[in-house]
C-alpha positions, -999 to 999 in steps of 0.1 A, spaced: -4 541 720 5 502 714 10 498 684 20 459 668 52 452 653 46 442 618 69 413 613 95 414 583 100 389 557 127 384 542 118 372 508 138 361 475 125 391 456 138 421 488 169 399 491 171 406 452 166 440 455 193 452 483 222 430 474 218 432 434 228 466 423 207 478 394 184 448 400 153 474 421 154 499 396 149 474 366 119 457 384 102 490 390 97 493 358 90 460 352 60 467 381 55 495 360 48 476 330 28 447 341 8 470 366 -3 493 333 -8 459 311 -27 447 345 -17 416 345 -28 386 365 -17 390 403 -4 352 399 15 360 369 34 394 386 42 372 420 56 339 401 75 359 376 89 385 404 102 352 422 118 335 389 135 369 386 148 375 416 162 342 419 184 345 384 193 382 396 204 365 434 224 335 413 242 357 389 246 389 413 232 413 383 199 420 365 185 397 343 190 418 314 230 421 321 231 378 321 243 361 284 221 337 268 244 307 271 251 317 310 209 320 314 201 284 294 234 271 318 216 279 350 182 267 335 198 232 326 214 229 361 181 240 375 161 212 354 190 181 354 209 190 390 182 209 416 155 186 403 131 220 398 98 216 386 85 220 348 62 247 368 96 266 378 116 263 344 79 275 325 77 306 349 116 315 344 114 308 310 86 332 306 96 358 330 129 359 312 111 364 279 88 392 295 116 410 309 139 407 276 113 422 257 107 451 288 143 465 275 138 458 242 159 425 240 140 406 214 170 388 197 178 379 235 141 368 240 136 346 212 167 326 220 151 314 255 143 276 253 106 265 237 81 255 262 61 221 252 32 220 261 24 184 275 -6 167 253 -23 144 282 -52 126 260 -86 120 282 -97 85 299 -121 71 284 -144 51 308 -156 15 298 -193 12 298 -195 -3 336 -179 29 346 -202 50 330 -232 30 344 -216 33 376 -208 70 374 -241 82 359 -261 63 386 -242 82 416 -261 111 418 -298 108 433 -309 138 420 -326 130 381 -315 165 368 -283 163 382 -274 123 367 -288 140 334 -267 167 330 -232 143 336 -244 117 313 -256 147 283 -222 167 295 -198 131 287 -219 121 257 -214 156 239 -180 157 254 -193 199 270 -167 215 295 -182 225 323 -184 258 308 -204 250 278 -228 233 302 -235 258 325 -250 282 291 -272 256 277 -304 271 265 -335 251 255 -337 264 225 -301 246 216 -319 211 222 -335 195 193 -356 166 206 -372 150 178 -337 148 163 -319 135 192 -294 168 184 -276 193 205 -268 225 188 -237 248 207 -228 276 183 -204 293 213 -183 262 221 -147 272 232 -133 265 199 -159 282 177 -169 249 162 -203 238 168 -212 207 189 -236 183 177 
């Protein structure tokens, strides 16, 4: 029989597990958890990683780590390693999640807010939108971009318009569904 060696990684999340004691049982039932929530397979691997990375920096579990000692690493992460707003957003998060696993609220709530960054749209001068809506050669296809900017529709909202949601004589479009529950007119 010839069987293929599997090759072995060695990640951040099994170097967390063998050299932090405590650290394997707590995430099985944080797999536990997430896996009966079914949560998002993204979700499970980015907050695994932000996890095992505080356990590997403060050689415990998450949950055994002070507040002032977890928002110390997070500002040396953020001003000194030069890591990501993707990376403090995950561990902020993952910490939160995993507070709240062992019933750490007060410990939860103390993590640092999360802005969320307000980036306003471009708005295209009228050469740009000649130019843009006469790119595509197909008709139906240069109508639905120009009717999709005018009424400002996500792609979404575009995809599920229904004739009847067109009022011609009226010049009107009518969306009762639109991702904010307003309608679109």
């Amino acid at each position: 029989m010839n069987a293929t060696p599997t090759k072995q990684y060695n990640t951040v999340l099994s170097q967390a597990k063998k050299g932090v004691p405590g650290f394997a049982l707590a995430y099985g039932k944080f797999i536990e958890k997430v896996t009966i929530g079914q949560n998002s397979k993204s979700l499970i691997v980015n907050y695994s990683r932000s996890l095992a990375y505080i356990a590997l920096h403060f050689s415990r579990p998450p949950h055994q780590v002070s507040v002032e000692e977890i928002n110390a690493y997070l500002y040396s992460m953020m001003v000194h390693e030069k890591c990501s707003l993707t990376y403090f957003k995950h561990a902020v998060f993952a910490l939160r999640y995993w507070f709240r696993l062992f019933d750490m609220e007060d410990k939860a709530i103390q993590m640092p807010p999360v802005k969320k960054e307000k980036i306003l749209p471009t708005v295209l001068s009228r050469q740009e939108c000649k130019t843009l809506f006469k790119a595509p050669v197909n008709l139906k296809h240069r109508f639905l971009l120009a009717f999709a900017y005018a009424g400002g529709l996500r792609m979404n909202e575009l995809r599920m318009i229904k004739i009847s949601d067109v009022e011609c004589s009226a010049s009107r479009y009518i969306y009762a569904t639109a991702k904010d529950a307003s309608n679109v007119v």
